[in-house]
Structure formats: C-alpha cells, structure tokens
N, C-alpha and C positions, 0 to 999 in steps of 0.2 A: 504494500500500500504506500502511494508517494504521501510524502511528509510534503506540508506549507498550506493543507488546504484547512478546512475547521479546526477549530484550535480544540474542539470537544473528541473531534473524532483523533486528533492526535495526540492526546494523552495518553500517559502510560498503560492505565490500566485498559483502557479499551485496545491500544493497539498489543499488549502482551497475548489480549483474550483473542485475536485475530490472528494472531502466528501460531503456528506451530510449534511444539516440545522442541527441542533440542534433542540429536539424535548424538549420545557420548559415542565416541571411538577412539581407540587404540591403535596411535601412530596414524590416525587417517583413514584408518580400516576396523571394522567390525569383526572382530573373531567368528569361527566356524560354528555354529551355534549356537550362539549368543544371542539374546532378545536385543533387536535394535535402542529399546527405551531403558536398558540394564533391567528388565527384569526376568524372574525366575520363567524361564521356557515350563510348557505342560510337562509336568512328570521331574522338573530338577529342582532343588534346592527342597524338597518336602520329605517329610518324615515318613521313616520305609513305610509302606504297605499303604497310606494315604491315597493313593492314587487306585490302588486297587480296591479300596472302599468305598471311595466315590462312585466306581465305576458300576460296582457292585449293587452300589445303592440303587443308581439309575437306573439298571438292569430289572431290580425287582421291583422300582415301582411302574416299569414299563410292562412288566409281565401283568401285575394289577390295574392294566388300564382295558378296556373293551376295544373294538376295533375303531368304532364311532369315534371316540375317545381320541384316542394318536393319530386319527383322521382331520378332525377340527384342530387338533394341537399345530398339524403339519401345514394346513392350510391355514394358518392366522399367518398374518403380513409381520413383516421383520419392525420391530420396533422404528419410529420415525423421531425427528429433531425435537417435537415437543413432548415424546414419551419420556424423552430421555433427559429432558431439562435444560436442552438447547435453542438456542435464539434462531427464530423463526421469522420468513416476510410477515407472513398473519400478526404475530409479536408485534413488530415494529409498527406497521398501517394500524394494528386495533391503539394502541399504544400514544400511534400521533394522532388518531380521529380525537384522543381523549384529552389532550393537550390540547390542541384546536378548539377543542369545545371549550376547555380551562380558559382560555383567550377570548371567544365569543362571549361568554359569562361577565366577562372583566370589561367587556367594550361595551353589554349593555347598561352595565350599571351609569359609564360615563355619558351614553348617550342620552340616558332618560333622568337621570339628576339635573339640577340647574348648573348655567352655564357658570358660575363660576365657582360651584364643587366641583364641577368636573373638571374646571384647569388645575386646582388644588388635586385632585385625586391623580391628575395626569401625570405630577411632578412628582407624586407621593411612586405611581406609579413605574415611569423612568429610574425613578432613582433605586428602589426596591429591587425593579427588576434585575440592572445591571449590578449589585451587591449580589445579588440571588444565581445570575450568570457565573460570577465570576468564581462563588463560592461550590454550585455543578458541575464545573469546569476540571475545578481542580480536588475535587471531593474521590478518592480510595475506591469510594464504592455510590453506586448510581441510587438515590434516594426520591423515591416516588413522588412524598410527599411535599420536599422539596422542588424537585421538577414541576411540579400541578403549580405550585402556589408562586414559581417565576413566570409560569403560562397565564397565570389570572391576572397577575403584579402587571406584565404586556399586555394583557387585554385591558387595563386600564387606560395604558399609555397609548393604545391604539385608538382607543373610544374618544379618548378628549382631542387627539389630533385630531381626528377624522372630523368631530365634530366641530370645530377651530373652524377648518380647510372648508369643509361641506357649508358651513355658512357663507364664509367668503366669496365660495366657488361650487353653488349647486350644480347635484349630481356628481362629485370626483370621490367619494365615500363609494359610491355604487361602483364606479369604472374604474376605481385603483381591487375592489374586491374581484372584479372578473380578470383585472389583468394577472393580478395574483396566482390566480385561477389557474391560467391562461397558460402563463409561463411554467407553471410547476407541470401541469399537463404535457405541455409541448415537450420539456426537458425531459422528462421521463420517458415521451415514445421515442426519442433522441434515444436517449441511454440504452434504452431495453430493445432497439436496432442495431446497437454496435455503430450507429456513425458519428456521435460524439464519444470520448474518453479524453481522463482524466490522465495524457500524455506528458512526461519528465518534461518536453521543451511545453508545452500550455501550463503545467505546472510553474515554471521559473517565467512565464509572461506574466500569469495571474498575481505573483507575489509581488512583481516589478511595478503590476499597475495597482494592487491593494494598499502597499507602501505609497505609492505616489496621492490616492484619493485619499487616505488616512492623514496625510500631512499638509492636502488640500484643505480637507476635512476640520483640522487643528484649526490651523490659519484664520482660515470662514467663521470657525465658533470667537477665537479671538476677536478676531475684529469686530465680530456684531457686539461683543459685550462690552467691549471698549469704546464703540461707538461714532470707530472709525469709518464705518459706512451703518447708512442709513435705513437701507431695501429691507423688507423680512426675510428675503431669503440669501442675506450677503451679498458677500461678489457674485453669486450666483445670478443673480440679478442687476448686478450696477455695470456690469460689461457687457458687450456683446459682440459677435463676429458675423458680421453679411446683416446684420441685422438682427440675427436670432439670441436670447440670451446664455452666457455662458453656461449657464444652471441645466440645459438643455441638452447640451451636447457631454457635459459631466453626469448629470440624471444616466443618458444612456448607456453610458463606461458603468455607472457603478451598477446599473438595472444586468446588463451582463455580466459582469462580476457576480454579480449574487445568483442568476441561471448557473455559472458554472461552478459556484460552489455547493449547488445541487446537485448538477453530477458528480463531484467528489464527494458528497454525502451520501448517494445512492452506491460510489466504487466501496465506499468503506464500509458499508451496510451489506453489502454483498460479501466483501472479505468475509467481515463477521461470521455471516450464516454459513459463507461455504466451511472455515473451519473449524465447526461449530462451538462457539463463543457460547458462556453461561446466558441464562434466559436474562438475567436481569438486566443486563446488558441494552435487551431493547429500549430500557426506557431510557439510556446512553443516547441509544439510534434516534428517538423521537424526540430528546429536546433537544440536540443539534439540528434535524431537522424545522424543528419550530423558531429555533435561531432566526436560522436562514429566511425560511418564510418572513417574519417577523419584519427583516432586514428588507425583503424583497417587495414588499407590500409599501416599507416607509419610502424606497427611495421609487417607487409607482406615483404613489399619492402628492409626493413632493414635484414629481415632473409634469404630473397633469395638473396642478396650483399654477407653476410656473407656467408650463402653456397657457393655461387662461387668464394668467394673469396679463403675459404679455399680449391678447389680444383685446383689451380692455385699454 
C-alpha cells in the first residue's frame, strides 16, 4: 500500500493489520520442513501419542455420525471473512452508511435551530470535530464511539455552513449534496474498473499539490483574520485570471484532490480485506472515508458560493 495518501489509512496500526506476518528464515532460506511462520508442523513438536488421539478421537466420532450427518457436514461452505472475524466490504459500507447518518443527525440539528445557534454550534462543531480527528487518527485501537461522535461533531459543522452558504446562495446546500454524491459515485466505478489507481508517480503528484493547497490554505486563513483582504472567501476571491476568480480554478485542484484521495481510501480498504485485517478495523475504513467525504462536500459547497457569487 503506497504511503502519503490519508493520514488515517497510514497509520501504524491499520497499515501493520494490512501486511502480512513476516515469514522468519534461516540464512534466507527456510529449512526442509519447517513451518514457514516457525510453527510446530502437524504431528512435530507434540507429546508422543497426541496425534494419534486426536486422530483416534475423530475416527470414532465419525463412526457415531449417520450418513445424513457427514453429508450436511461435507456440504457446509468453508468458513468466510466475517465467520472468522475479519474485515469485510459489507463491514466497511454498513459501517460508513452509519457514520453518514452520524453527520446527517448533526447537520439537522444546525439547520433547524436559529441562525445564530447554529453559527455557535458550527464553531462548537469544527473545532470538536478536528480535536476528535486528530485524537482517531492516532488512537492504538479504532473506537466506535469515538468515531460516531466526530461524525455528529461534522454534521454540525456541515449544517451551519450549509446553512450560512444556502442563505446567501439558494439552492448550493442541495447541488454541493449531489455533487458529493456525484463524485464519490463516479470515483468508485473508476476504481472498481481498474482505470484509475493509486500509482507511486500520482502518489508523489498528489503530495506535491496537497503541500502546495495546504500552504495556500494557511496563507488564505491568515490573511482573512488579519484582515489583510476583505472578500469572504480571501484571495480566493480578491484575484482573478481571464476574468474568473482565483477561488475557482483552486476549488477545482482541491475538489480532485479529495476524488483521488478516495481512490487511495478505497486501495487501502481493499489491502485490508484482501489480507484479512481484524473486523474492527472497519470502523478504521469508515471514518477515513467520512474524512474525505467531509473534505469533498466542503471544498463543493465553497466552489458553487464562489461561482455564484461571482455572477452577482
């Protein structure tokens, strides 16, 4: 799995639960046999005659079984990922449906309180949530409860923006929710065709241009709070090239950034399953994906403001 893309999916413990054991050897080579993972092979390292008990055992309770019996035994399917207590697509999708709703909870509250509870709950929210990220991130082990209550903590901070935006600029609440949509859709029949991936050279592009809008990013907040430019939405708005605002052609840089860090949440949700990772893990898979969502929904919302605002 390449390292630079979410900072959730490249953590230790998710990405150790994604590798493979270590296979020990001896000068490079595995002895003649020897269990590849040092363990005891069937029949060595056991106490005499153990092997022949077991066998023994099995024998006679195979002879006490009827034919029906070792019929239906033989015919049951071989245990699957979630018999076994490993992380599953079904995991992951039921997982983020439940987190998405965590979010929709937390945006109705802001949309149907007055408007300026819900700038207070927005701020309550933002800031909550990003404490709550940062603490998921780097938390040993994936905590459910935790994970719900950064998804609610976002759904608050989505609701008062939206509502913010949506006043200034009716209808961009509805078309930043389809774009959202839209793009997660697309990016997945992408993925699941094989004609996007999460490639070592789009890897070292993507970090090159996450670094650059991150420091964009700084800058833009600086200055609006210093009060060095005036626009609501920064330099994003006080420049412009051919005419169009700069905010517009940055919106679209970061609006793909955040598709293709979709694809690398879906490459590393796949690692996962294929090398069967523990279950709990999926709730790993679902709040990085809710990240991203999150991320991709704000810099939507912020681009269609700015389109309309510049036609105003």
């Amino acid at each position: 799995m390449a390292l630079g893309g979410n900072p959730i999916f490249n953590g230790k413990n998710f990405r150790e639960a994604t590798q493979a054991p270590p296979v020990p050897q001896a000068y490079g080579q595995n002895n003649y046999g020897q269990n590849q993972f040092g363990q005891p092979q069937y029949g060595q390292g056991r106490a005499p005659g153990s092997v022949m008990d077991a066998q023994s055992g099995w024998m006679s309770q195979q002879q006490n079984m009827t034919n029906d019996q070792l019929q239906q035994m033989y015919n049951r399917p071989a245990a699957g990922p979630a018999e076994t207590g490993r992380m599953t697509f079904d995991d992951v999708i039921v997982k983020t449906a439940i987190c998405l709703a965590a979010v929709v909870v937390g945006a109705a509250v802001t949309l149907t309180v007055s408007l300026s509870l819900a700038s207070m709950l927005m701020i309550v929210g933002a800031l909550g949530g990003f404490v709550l990220a940062l603490v998921n991130t780097f938390k040993k082990q994936p905590s459910p409860a935790l994970i719900l209550a950064y998804a609610a903590l976002e759904g608050l901070f989505l609701g008062g923006l939206t509502r913010i935006l949506d006043g200034m600029y009716p209808g961009v609440g509805l078309q930043a929710v389809i774009g959202t949509l839209s793009v997660f859709a697309v990016t997945l029949v992408l993925f699941k065709s094989g004609k996007v991936r999460a490639t070592p050279k789009a890897m070292r592009f993507f970090m090159i241009a996450v670094i650059g809008y991150a420091v964009f990013s700084l800058i833009n907040m600086i200055m609006m709070w210093t009060g060095a430019v005036d626009s609501p939405f920064g330099l994003r708005t006080s420049f412009e090239i051919f005419g169009i605002p700069l905010g517009v052609f940055v919106g679209l840089l970061a609006i793909g950034l955040a598709a293709f860090s979709l694809i690398m949440d879906f490459t590393s949700i796949e690692a996962g399953v294929r090398a069967g990772a523990p279950e709990r893990f999926s709730w790993t898979a679902a709040f990085g994906l809710t990240v991203t969502l999150v991320w991709l929904y704000v810099e939507i919302i912020r681009l269609l403001a700015i389109l309309r605002g510049g036609e105003e």
